[in-house]
N, C-alpha and C positions, 0 to 999 in steps of 0.2 A: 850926124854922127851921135851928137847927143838923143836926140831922139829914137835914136837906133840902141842906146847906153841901155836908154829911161825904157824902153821898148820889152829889152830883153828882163830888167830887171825888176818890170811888171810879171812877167812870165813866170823868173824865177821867185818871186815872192809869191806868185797863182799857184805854183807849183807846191811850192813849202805851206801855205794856206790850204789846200787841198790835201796833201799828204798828215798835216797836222787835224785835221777835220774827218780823215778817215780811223786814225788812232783814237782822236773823243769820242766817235760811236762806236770805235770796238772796243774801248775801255767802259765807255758804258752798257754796252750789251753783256759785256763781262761781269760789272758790278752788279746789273740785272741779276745774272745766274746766280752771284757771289750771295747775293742779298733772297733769292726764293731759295737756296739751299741751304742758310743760316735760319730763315723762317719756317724750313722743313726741322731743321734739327732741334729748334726750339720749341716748336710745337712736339716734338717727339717727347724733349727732355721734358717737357709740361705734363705732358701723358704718364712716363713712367714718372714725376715726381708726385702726380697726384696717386697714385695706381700706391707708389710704395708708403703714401700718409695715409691712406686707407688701410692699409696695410698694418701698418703701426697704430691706427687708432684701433683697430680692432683685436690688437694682440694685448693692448694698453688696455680694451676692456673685458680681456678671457682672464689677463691677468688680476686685474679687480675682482671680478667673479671668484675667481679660484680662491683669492686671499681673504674675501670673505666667508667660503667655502669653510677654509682654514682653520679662521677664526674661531666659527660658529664649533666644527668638531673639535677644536680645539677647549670650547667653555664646555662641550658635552663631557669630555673627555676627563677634565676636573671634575666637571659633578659626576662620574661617574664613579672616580677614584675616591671624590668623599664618601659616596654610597655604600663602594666596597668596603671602607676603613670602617666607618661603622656597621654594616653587616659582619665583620670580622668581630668589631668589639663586642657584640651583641652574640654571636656564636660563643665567645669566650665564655663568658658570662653565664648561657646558659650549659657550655660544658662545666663551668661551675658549678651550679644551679643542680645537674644532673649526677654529679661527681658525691654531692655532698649529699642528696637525696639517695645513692646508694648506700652510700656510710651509714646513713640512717637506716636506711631497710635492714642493711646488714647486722646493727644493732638492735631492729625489731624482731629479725625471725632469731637470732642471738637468745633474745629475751624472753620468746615464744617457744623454742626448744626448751629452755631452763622453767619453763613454768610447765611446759607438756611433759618432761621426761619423771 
């Protein structure tokens, strides 16, 4: 009877050992998949986070360009307006220059009537 006990309760422990030994390999075949479609997604996320650093290095150096760009029209742009400032002063000057030299004409042929008449 005891061996009939110890008999049966080999079985049922074959049993619970086999049924427990079928769940580790479909828990591992599980974590297989679990694990190559976490190295699917990672390798994705690696792709687009290099894709979008390239991305950004590249905008980081249009943006450099341009604000050098900037810059440069920008130092033209002052000496351009000193240029203007004194081309202005320099026209003034000679509308004086031409202003006052009329005066004088006008005082010479002035003087050239009074000596012709």
């Amino acid at each position: 009877a005891d061996a009939k006990k110890s008999s049966a309760k080999i079985q049922e422990l074959e049993k619970a050992r086999n049924a427990l030994d079928k769940a580790l390999k479909e828990s591992k075949q599980s974590l297989s998949t679990s694990t190559k479609v976490l190295q699917e997604v990672q390798s994705q996320y690696n792709t687009e986070k290099k894709r979008l650093e390239d991305a950004l290095n590249g905008s980081r150096k249009q943006i450099e360009v341009l604000s050098e760009k900037l810059q440069k029209e920008e130092r033209e742009t002052a000496t351009l307006c000193l240029k203007i400032t004194s081309l202005e002063s320099a026209n003034l000057s000679l509308n004086n220059t031409i202003s006052t030299k009329r005066e004088e004409i006008g005082k010479l042929e002035a003087r050239v009537n009074t000596l012709t008449t």
